[in-house]
KOLMI-628768 format. One line per field, with one value per residue (C-alpha): residue number from 1; residue in three letters; z, x, y. Coordinates in nm, 2 decimals, padded with zeros to 4 digits. Layout:
N
num <- NUM  ...
residu <- ala  ...
c3 <- Z  ...
c1 <- X  ...
c2 <- Y  ...
//
This chain:
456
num <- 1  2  3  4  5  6  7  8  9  10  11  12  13  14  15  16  17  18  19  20  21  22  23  24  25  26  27  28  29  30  31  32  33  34  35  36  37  38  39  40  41  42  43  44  45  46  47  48  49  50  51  52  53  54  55  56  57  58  59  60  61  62  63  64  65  66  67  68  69  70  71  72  73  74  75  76  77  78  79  80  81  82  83  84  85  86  87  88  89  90  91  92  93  94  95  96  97  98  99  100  101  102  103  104  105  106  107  108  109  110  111  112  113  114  115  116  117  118  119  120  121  122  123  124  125  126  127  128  129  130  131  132  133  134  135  136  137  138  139  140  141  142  143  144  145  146  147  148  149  150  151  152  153  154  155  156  157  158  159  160  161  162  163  164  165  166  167  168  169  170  171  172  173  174  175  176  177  178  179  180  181  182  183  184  185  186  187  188  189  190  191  192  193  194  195  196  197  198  199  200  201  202  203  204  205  206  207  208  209  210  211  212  213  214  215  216  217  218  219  220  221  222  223  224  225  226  227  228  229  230  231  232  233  234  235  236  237  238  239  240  241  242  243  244  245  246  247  248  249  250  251  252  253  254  255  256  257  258  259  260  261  262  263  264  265  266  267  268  269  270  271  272  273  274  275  276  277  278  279  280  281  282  283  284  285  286  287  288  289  290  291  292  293  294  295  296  297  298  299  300  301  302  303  304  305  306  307  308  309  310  311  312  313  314  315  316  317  318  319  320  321  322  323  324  325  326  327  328  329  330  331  332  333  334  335  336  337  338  339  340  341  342  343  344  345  346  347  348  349  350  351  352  353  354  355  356  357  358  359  360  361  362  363  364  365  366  367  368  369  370  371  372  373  374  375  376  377  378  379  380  381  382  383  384  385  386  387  388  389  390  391  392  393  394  395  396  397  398  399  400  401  402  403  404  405  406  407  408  409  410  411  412  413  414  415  416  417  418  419  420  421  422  423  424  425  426  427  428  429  430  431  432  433  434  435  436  437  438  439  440  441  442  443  444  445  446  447  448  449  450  451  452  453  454  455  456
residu <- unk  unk  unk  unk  unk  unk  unk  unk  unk  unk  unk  unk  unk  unk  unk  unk  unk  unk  unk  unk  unk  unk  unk  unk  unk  unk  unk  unk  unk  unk  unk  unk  unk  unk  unk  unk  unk  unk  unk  unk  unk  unk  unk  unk  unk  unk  unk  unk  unk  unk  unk  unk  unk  unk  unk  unk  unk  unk  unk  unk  unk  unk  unk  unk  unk  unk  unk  unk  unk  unk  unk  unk  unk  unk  unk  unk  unk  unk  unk  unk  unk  unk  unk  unk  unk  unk  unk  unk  unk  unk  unk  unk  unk  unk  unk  unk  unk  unk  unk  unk  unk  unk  unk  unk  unk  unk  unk  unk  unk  unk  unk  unk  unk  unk  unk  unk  unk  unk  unk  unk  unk  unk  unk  unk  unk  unk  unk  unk  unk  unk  unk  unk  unk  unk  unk  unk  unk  unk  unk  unk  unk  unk  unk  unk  unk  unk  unk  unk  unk  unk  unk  unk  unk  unk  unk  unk  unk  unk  unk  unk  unk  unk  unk  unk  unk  unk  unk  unk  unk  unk  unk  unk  unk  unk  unk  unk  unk  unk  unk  unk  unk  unk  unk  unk  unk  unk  unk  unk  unk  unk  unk  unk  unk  unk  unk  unk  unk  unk  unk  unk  unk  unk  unk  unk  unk  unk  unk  unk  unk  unk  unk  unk  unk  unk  unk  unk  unk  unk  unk  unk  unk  unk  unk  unk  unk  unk  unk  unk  unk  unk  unk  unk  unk  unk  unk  unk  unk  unk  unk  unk  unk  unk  unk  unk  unk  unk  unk  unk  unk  unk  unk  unk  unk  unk  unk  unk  unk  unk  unk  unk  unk  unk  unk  unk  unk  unk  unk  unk  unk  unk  unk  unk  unk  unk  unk  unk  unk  unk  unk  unk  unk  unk  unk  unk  unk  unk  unk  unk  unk  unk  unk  unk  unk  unk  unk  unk  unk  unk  unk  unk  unk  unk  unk  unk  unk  unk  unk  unk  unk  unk  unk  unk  unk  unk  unk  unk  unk  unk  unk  unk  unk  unk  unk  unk  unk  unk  unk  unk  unk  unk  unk  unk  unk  unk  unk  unk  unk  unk  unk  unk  unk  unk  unk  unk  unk  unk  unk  unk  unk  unk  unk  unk  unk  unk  unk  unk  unk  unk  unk  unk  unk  unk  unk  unk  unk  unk  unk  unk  unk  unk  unk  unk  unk  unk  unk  unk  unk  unk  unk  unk  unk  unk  unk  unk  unk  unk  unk  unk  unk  unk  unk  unk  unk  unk  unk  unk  unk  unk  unk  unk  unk  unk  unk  unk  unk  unk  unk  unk  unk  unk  unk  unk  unk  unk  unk  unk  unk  unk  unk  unk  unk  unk  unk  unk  unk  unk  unk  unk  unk  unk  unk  unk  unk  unk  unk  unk  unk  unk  unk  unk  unk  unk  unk  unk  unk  unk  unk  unk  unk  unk  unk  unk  unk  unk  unk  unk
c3 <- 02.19  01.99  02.24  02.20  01.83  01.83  02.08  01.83  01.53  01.74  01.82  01.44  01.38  01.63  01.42  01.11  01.36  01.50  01.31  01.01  00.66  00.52  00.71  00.61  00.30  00.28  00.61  00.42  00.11  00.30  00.47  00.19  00.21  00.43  00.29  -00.09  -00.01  00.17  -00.16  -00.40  -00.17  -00.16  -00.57  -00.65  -00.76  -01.02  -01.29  -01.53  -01.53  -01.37  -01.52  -01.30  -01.33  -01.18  -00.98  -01.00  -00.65  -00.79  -00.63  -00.79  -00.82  -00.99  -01.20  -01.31  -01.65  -01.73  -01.49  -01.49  -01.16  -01.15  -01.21  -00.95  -00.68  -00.75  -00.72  -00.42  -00.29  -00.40  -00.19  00.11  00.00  00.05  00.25  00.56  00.85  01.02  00.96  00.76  00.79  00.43  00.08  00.12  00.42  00.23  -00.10  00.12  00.28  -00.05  -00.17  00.13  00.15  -00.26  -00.17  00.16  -00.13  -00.29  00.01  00.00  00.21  00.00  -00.16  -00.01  -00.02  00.20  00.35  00.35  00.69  00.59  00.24  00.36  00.59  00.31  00.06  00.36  00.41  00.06  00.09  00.36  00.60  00.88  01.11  01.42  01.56  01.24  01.13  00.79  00.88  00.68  00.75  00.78  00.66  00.80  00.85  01.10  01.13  00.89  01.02  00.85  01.05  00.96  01.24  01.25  01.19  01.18  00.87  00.87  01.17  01.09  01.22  01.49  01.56  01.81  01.73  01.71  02.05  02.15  02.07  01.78  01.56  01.22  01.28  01.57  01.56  01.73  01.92  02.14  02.18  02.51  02.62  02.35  02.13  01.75  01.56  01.41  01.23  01.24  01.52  01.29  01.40  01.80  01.73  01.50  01.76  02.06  01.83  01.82  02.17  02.32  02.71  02.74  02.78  02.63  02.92  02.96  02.58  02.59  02.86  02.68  02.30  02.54  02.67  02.27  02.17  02.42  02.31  01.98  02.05  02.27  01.98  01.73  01.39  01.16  00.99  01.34  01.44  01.15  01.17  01.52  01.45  01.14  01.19  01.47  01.71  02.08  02.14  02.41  02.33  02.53  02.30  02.39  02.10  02.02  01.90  01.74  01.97  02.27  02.48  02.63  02.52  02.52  02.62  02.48  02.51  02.21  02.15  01.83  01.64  01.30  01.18  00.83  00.67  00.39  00.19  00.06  00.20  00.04  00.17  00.08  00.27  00.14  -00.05  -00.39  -00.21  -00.20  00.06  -00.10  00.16  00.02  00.27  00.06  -00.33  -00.43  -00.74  -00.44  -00.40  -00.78  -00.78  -00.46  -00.58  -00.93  -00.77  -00.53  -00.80  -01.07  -00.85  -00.69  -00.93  -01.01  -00.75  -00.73  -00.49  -00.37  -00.11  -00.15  00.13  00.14  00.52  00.62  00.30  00.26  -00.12  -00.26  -00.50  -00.87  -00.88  -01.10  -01.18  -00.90  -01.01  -00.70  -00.54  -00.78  -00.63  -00.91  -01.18  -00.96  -00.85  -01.21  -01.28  -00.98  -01.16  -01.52  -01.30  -01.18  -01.47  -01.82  -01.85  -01.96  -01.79  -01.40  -01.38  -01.42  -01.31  -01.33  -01.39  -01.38  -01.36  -01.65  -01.79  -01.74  -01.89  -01.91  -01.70  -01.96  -01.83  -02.05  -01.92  -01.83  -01.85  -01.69  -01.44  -01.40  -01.06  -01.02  -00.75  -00.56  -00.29  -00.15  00.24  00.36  00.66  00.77  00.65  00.26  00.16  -00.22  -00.44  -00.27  -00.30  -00.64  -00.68  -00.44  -00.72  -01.01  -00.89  -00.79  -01.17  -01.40  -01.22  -00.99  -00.65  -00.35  -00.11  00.27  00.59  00.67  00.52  00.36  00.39  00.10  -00.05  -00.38  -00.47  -00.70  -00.56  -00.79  -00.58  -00.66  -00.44  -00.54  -00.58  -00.24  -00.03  -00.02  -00.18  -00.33  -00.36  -00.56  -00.55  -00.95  -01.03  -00.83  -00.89  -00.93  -01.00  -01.37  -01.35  -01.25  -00.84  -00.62  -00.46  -00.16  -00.01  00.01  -00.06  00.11  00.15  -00.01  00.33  00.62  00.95  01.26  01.34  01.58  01.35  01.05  01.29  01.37  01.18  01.16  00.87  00.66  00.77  00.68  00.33  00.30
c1 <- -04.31  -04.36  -04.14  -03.87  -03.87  -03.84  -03.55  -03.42  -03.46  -03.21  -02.97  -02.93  -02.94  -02.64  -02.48  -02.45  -02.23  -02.02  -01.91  -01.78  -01.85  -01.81  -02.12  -02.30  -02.33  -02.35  -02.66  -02.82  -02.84  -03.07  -03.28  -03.33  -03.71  -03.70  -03.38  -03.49  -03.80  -03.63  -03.35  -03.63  -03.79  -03.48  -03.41  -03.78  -03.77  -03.48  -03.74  -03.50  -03.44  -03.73  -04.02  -04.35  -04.45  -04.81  -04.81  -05.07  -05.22  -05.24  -04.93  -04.71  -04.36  -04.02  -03.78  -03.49  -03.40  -03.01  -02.84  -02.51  -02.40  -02.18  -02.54  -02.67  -02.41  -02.36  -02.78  -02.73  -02.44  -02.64  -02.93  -02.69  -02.54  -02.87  -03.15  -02.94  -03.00  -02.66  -02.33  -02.19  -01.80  -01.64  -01.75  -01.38  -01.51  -01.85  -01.61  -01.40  -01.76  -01.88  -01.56  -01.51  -01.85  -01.83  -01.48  -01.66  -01.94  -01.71  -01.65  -01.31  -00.96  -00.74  -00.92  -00.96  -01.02  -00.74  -00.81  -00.50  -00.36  -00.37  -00.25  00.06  00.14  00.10  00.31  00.60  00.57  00.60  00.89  01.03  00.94  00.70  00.50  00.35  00.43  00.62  00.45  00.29  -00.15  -00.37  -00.74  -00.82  -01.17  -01.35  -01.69  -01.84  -02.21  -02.27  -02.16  -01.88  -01.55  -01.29  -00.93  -00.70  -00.35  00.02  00.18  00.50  00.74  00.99  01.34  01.38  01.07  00.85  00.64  00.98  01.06  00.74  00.74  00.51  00.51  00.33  00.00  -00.08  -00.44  -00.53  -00.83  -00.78  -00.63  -00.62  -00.91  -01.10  -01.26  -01.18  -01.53  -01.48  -01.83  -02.22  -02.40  -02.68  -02.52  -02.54  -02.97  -03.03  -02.90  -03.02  -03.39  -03.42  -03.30  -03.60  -03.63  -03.57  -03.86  -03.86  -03.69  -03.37  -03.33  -03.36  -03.07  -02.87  -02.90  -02.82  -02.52  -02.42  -02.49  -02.24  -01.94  -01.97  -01.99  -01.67  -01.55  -01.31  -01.39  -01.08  -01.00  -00.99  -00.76  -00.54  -00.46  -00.38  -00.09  00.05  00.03  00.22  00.54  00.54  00.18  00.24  -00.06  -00.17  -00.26  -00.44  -00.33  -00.50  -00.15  -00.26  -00.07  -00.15  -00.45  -00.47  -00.47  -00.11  -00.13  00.22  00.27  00.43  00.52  00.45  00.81  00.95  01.09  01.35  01.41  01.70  01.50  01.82  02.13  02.41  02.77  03.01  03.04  03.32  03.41  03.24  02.92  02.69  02.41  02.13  01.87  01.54  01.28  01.09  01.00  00.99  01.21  01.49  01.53  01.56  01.80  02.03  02.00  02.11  02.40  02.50  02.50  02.69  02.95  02.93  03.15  03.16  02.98  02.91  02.60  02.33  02.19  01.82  01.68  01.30  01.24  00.97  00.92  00.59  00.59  00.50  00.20  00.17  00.21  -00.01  00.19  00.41  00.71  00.89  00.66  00.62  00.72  00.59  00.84  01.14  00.99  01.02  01.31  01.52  01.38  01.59  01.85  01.91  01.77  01.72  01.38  01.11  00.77  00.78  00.44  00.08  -00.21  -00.55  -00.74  -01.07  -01.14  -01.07  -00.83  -00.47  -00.20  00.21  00.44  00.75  01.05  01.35  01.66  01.93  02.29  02.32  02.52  02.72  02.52  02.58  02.31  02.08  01.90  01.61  01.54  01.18  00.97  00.61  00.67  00.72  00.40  00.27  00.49  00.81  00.59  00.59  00.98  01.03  00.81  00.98  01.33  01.24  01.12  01.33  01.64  01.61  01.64  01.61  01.38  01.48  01.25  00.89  00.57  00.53  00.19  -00.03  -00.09  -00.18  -00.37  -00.12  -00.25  -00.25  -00.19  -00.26  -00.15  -00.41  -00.37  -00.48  -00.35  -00.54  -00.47  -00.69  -00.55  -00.76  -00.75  -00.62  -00.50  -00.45  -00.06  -00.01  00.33  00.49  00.29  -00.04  -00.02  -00.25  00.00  -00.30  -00.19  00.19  00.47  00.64  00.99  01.20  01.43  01.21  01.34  01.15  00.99  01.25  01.53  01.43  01.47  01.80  02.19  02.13  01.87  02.19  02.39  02.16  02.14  02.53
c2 <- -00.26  00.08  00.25  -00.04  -00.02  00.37  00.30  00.07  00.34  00.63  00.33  00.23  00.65  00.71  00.42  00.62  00.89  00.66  00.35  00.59  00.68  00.26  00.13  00.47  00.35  -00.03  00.02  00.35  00.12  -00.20  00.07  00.28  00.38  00.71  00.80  00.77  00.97  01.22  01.26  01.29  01.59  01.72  01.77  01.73  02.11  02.06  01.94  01.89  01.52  01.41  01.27  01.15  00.78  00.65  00.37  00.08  00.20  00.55  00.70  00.92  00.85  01.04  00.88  01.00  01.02  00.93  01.21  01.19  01.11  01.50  01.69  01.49  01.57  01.96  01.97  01.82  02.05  02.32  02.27  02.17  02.52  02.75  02.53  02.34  02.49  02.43  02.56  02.28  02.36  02.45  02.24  02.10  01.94  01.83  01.73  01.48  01.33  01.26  01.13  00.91  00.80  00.67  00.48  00.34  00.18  -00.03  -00.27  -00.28  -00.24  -00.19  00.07  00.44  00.80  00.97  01.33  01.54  01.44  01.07  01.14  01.32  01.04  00.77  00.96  01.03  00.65  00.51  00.77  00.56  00.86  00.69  00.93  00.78  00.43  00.32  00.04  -00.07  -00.10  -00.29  -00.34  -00.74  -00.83  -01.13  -01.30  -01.46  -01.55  -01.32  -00.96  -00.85  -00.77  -00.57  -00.55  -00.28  -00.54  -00.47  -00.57  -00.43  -00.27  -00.07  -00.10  00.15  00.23  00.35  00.01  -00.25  -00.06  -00.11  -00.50  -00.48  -00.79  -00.86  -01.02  -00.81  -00.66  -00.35  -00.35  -00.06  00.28  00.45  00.25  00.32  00.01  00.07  -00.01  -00.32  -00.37  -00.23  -00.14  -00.30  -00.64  -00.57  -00.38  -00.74  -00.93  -00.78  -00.78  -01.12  -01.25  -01.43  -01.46  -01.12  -00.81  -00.44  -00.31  -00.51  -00.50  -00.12  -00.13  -00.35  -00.13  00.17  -00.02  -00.08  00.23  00.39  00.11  00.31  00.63  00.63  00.39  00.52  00.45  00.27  00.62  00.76  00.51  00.49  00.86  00.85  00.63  00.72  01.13  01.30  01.26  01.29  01.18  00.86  00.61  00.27  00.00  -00.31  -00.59  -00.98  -01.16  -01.50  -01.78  -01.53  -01.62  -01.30  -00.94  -00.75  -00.44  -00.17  00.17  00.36  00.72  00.89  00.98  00.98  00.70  00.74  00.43  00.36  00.17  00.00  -00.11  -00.35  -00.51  -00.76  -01.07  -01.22  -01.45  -01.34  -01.28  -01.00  -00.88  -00.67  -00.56  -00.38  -00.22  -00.07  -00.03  00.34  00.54  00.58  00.24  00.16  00.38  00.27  -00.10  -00.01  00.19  -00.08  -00.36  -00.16  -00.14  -00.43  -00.60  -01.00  -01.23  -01.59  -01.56  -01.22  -01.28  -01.05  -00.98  -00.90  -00.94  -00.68  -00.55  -00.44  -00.39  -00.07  00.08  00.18  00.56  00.83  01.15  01.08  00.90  00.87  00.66  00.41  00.10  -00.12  -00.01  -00.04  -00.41  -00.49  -00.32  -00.53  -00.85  -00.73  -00.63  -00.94  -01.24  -01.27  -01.14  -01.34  -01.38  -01.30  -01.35  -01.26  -00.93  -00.97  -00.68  -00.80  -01.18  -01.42  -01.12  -01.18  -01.07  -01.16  -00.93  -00.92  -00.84  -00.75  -00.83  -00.56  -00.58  -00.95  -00.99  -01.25  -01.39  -01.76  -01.83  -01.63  -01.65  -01.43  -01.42  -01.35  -01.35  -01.30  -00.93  -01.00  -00.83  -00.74  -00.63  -00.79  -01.13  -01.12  -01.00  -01.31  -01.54  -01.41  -01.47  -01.79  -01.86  -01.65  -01.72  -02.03  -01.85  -02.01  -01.88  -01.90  -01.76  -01.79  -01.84  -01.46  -01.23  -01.32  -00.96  -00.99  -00.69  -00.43  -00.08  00.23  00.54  00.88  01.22  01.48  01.87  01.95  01.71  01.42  01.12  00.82  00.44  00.21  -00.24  -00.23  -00.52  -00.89  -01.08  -01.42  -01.60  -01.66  -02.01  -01.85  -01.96  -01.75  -01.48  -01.41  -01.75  -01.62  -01.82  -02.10  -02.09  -02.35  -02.37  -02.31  -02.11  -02.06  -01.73  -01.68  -01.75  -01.56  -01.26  -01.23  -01.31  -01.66  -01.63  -01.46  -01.72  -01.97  -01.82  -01.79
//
């Protein structure tokens, strides 16, 4: 039994390497013993904010003494700097561990630390520049039986893209690339498990950890995976895909390109009625809408069309990329102001999103089109026109993003995007349930001409 639990020790250790900086954290936390010990040998000779407490059992024990978190980390660094024994890379390298690893600790999604690669790609994107397979990921967290799972899923594909080629669709979770499983929880889950099966002796458990602990190491972590298809062109990739309604696996081949996407696009139809089509929500797109309705002239009806729009983020020092102005600015563009609806910083504090009114124009109807696709920040554009202006909403139950991220490129590269706020509708509906059309269209019709039609 010692030499299974030993066994079971360099299993959970070969977790920390391979199921990525988030379960480093969260696991290092509930097996903190060895770890604290070995932290407090580490800084033990920076006496500065330690003091020495005695335990009942006559132990001795340090405390620290209200360090701010910034002394801590540069003692740290600085023993990493002249004590490890290994080359450890560049304190870039060590700077974007850290960082990642205190992102991983919040537990959440929608909230990240992006290393310069994957910043550049996220900034291209929200540019309407897509790298890769030219799709919009999002990480899907679930439980079940207590482990926590978290699915690579396809929220958005973009027209002409390598994934739309590919025959992508929103909803599709990736669980493979090349062959290669993309860690979807802890390894702690498979060692717990494996633990306490009964019926089985040391010897055919160690087989079956050695088994796990090979699925992870040839596993790729979520950050692994998420650069591999959003960075590049020309790299050809097999992915294996779970599409609900499907009862097996899909398995589609992409290659890597760069996709450009207008994020705006508008035409008459005739007959006093307009077609505004927004991709995306960035400072270009405010711009091409407010150029395309100034000129527009008098209509009777708009047709919006927020099919596949994935929303956009709040933007720090980077203008161009904020999405959540121009969302706000299209809703005085195109009612009377008033409330559109409500953010939640922290729970039990909400506050109004007022909108003042532009220069009306003279719209006698409108009517916004939207599909499985509608994420975020077009969900709540969709909401507010149906309540400041009476618009009718046509298409297909939308996502149910509610979380308003704040996005912030950083000097070299990198990038961090932080869960700020959570949107709910004008008359305080829950936006993570999406919303529910008011004339409902099949999957297969809100994809083609017929769902304009329909809205005509």
């Amino acid at each position: 039994m010692k030499k299974f639990l030993r066994r079971i020790g360099a299993i959970t250790g070969l977790a920390v390497v391979t199921a990525g900086a988030f379960w480093v954290g969260r696991q290092m936390a509930s097996h903190a013993d060895t770890s604290l010990w070995s932290l407090r040998r580490l800084i033990a000779s920076d006496r500065r904010h330690l003091a020495g407490i005695e335990l009942a059992d006559g132990r001795f024990a340090l405390q620290a003494v209200n360090v701010p978190p910034a002394e801590v980390f540069e003692s740290v660094l600085e023993h990493v700097r002249h004590d490890y024994v290994r080359s450890y890379g560049t304190e870039t390298s060590l700077g974007d561990g850290a960082l990642s690893g205190m992102f991983a600790s919040l537990n959440d999604p929608k909230t990240d630390f992006l290393k310069p690669s994957l910043g550049q790609a996220h900034t291209d994107a929200l540019q309407g520049r897509f790298y890769g397979i030219g799709a919009v990921l999002n990480i899907l967290q679930t439980k079940q039986k207590d482990v926590d799972y978290r699915y690579l899923t396809v929220t958005d594909v973009m027209p002409d893209s390598p994934a739309q080629k590919a025959g992508l669709q929103d909803g599709d979770r990736i669980t493979h690339i090349d062959g290669h499983w993309i860690i979807a929880y802890s390894i702690l889950a498979d060692v717990n498990r494996i633990q306490d099966e009964a019926g089985k002796n040391d010897a055919a458990k160690q087989k079956e950890l050695e088994n796990v602990a090979n699925k992870f190491k040839d596993g790729y972590s979520l950050s692994k995976a998420i650069e591999l298809l959003t960075t590049g062109t020309g790299q050809t990739h097999q992915l294996t895909i779970v599409r609900p309604g499907e009862a097996n696996p899909l398995t589609k081949t992409v290659t890597t390109a760069l996709t450009v996407v207008p994020p705006v696009s508008y035409r008459s139809l005739g007959d006093g009625i307009g077609y505004l089509r927004i991709l995306l929500f960035n400072q270009e797109s405010e711009k091409a809408f407010q150029k395309a309705l100034a000129s527009a002239g008098s209509l009777k009806r708009l047709i919006v069309d927020l099919r596949q729009n994935p929303g956009g983020v709040e933007a720090i020092n980077a203008p161009d990329l904020d999405g959540w102005h121009a969302a706000q600015t299209l809703i005085g563009e195109l009612t009377g102001g008033g409330k559109a609806g409500i953010i939640e910083k922290h729970p039990n504090d909400r506050s109004p999103v007022m909108i003042t009114a532009s220069q009306k124009l003279p719209i006698q109807k409108i009517t916004v089109l939207v599909d499985a696709g509608t994420a975020n920040i077009a969900e709540f554009v969709a909401a507010a026109l149906h309540d400041l202006a009476h618009a009718q909403i046509v298409g297909t139950h939308t996502d149910g993003d509610d979380v308003l991220q704040l996005y912030a490129p950083l000097p070299d590269g990198a990038a961090m995007e932080i869960a700020t706020a959570h949107l709910l509708t004008a008359t305080g509906a829950d936006l993570s349930r999406g919303l529910t059309p008011d004339i409902s269209l099949t999957p297969n019709q809100v994809d083609t001409d017929a769902a304009i039609q329909r809205a005509e």
